[in-house]
C-alpha positions as protocol buffer text, in pm:
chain_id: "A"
residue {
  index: 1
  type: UNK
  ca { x: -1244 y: 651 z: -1036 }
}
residue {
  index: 2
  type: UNK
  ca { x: -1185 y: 715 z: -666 }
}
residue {
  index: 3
  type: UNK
  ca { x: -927 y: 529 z: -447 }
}
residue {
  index: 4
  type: UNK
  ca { x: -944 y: 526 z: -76 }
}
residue {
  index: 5
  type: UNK
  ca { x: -716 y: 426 z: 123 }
}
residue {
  index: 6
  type: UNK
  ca { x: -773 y: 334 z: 543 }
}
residue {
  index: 7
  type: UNK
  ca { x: -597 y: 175 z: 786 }
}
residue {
  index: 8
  type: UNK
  ca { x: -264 y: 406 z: 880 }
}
residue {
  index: 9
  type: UNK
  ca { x: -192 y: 447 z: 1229 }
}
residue {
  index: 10
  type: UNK
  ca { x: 90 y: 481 z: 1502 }
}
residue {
  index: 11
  type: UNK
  ca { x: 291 y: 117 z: 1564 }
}
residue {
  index: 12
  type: UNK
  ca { x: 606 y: 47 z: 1786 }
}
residue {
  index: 13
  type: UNK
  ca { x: 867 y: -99 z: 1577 }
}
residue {
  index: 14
  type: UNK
  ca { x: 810 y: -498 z: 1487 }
}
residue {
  index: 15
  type: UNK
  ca { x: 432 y: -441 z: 1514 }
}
residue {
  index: 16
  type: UNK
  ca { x: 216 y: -489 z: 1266 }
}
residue {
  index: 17
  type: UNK
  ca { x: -60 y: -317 z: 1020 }
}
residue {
  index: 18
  type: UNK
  ca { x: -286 y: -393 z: 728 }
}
residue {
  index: 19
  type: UNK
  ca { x: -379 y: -122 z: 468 }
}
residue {
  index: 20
  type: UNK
  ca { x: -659 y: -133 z: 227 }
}
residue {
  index: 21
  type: UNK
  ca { x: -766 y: 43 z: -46 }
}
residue {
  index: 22
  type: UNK
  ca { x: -1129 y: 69 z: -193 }
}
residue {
  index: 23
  type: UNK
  ca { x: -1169 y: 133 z: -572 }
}
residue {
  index: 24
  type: UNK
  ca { x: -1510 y: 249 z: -690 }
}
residue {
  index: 25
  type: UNK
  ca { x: -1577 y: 335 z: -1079 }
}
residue {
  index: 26
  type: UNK
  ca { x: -1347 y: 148 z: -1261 }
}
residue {
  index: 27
  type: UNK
  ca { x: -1293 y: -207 z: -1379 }
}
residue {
  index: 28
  type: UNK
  ca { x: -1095 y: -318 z: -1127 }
}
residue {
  index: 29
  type: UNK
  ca { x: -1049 y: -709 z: -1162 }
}
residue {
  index: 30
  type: UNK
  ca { x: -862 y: -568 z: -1494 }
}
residue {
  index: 31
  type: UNK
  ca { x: -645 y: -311 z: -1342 }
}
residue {
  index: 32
  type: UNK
  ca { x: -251 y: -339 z: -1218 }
}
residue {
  index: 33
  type: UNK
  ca { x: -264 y: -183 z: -903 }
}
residue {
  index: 34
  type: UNK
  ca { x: 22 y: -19 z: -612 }
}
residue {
  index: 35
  type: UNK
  ca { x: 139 y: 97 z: -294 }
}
residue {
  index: 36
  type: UNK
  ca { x: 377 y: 386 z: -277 }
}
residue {
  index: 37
  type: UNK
  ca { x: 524 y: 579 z: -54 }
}
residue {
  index: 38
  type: UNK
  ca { x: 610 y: 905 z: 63 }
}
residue {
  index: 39
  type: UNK
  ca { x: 853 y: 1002 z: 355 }
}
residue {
  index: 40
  type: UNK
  ca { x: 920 y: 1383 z: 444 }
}
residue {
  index: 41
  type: UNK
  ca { x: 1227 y: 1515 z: 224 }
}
residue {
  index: 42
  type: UNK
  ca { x: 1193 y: 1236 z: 16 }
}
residue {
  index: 43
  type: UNK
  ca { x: 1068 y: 1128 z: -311 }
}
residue {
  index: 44
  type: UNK
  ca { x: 722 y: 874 z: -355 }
}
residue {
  index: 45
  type: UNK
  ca { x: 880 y: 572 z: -396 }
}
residue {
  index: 46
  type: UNK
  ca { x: 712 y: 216 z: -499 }
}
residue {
  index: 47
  type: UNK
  ca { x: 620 y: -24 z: -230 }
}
residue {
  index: 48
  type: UNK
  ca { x: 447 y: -297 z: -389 }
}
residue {
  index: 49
  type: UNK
  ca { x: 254 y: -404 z: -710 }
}
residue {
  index: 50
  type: UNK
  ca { x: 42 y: -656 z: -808 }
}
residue {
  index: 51
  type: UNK
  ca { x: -123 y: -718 z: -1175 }
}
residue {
  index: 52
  type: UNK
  ca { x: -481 y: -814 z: -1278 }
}
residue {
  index: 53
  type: UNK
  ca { x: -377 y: -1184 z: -1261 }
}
residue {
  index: 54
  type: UNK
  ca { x: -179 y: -1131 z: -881 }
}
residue {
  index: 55
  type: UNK
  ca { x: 160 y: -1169 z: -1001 }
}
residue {
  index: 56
  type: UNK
  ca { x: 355 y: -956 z: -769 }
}
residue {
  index: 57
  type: UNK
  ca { x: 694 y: -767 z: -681 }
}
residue {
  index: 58
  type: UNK
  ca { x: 826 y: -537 z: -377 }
}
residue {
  index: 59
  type: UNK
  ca { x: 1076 y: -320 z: -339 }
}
residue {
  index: 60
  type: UNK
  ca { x: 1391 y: -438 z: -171 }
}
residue {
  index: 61
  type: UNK
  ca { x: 1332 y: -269 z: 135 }
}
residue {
  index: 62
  type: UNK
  ca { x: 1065 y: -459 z: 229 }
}
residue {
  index: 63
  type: UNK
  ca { x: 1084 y: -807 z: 94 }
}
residue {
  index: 64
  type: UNK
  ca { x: 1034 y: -1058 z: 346 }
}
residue {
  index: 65
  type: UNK
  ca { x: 822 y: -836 z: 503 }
}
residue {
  index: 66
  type: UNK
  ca { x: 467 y: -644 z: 342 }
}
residue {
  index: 67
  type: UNK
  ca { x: 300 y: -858 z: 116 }
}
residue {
  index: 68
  type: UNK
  ca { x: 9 y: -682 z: -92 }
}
residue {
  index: 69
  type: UNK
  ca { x: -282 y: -875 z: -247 }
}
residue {
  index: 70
  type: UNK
  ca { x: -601 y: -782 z: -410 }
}
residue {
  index: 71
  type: UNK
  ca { x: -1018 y: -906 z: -324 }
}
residue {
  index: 72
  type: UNK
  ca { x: -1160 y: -867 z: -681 }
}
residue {
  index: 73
  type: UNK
  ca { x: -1484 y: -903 z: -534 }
}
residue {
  index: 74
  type: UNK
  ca { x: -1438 y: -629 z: -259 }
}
residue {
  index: 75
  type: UNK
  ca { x: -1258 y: -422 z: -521 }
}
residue {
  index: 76
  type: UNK
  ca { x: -999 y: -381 z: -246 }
}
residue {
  index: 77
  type: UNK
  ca { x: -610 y: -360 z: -286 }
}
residue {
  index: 78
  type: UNK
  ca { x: -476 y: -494 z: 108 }
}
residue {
  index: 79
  type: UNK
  ca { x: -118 y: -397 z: 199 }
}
residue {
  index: 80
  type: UNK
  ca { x: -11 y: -607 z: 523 }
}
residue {
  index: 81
  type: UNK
  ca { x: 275 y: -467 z: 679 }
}
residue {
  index: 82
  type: UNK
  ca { x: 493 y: -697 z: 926 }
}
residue {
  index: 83
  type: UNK
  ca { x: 838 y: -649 z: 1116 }
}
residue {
  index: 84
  type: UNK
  ca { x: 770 y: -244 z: 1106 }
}
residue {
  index: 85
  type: UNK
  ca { x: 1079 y: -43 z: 1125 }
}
residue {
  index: 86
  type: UNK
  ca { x: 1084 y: 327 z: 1183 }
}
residue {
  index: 87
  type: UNK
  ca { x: 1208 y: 422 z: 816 }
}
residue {
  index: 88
  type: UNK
  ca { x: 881 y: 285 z: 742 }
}
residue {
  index: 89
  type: UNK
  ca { x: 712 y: 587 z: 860 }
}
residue {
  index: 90
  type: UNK
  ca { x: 564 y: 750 z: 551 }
}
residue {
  index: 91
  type: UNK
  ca { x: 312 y: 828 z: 363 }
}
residue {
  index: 92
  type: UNK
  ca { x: 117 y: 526 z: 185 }
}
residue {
  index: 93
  type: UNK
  ca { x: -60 y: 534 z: -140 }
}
residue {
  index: 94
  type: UNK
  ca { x: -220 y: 317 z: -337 }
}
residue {
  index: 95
  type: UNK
  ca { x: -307 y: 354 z: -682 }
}
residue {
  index: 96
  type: UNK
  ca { x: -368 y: 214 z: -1015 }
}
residue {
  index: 97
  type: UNK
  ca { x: -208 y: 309 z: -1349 }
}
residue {
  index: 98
  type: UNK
  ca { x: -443 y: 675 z: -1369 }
}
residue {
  index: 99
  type: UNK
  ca { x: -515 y: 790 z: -1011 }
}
residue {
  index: 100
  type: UNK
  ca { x: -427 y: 787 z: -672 }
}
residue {
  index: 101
  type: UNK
  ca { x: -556 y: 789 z: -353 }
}
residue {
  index: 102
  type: UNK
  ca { x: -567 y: 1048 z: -90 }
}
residue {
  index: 103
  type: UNK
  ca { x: -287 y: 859 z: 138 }
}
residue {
  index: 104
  type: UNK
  ca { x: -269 y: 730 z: 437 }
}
residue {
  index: 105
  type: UNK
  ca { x: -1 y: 814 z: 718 }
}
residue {
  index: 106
  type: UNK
  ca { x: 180 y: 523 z: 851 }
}
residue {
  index: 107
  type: UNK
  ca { x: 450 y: 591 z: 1195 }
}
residue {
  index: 108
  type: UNK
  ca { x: 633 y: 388 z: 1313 }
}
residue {
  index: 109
  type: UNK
  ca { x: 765 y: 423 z: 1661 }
}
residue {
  index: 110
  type: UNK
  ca { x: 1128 y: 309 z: 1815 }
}
């Protein structure tokens, strides 16, 4: 199974991104899968998560905010990130319940 994830960059704060993550070599229409996060110092925390049937839940921090959602058909896991703040800046990972991705850096600018 291989996860990769694209679509990290440099924002101002408010702006706007939209991450996406490619799964190859599993059965992904059956698979949970996540976004995490890792700032420096800090521990990899849970962004977002969505199940096999597209129920989903966030972490507080950014409710209102990223929503993730899922392309079966593209076996693609999208992350759209709105109203960026600069403790946003991290790390981002997706993965599914046996692998991750490689990560993708995400700053956000003041």
């Amino acid at each position: 199974v291989q996860l990769v994830e694209s679509g990290g960059g440099l924002v101002q704060a408010g702006g706007s991104l939209r991450l996406s993550c490619a799964a190859s070599g599993s059965i992904f229409s059956l698979t949970a899968m996540g976004w995490y996060r890792q700032a420096p110092g800090k521990q990899r925390e849970l962004v977002a998560h969505i199940t096999s049937g597209g129920s989903t839940n966030y972490a507080d921090s950014v409710k209102g905010r990223f929503t993730i959602s899922r392309d079966n058909a593209k076996n693609t896991v999208y992350l759209q990130m709105n109203s960026l703040k600069p403790g946003d800046t991290a790390v981002y990972y997706c993965a599914d319940p046996e692998h991750w991705g490689q990560g993708t850096q995400v700053t956000v600018s003041s």
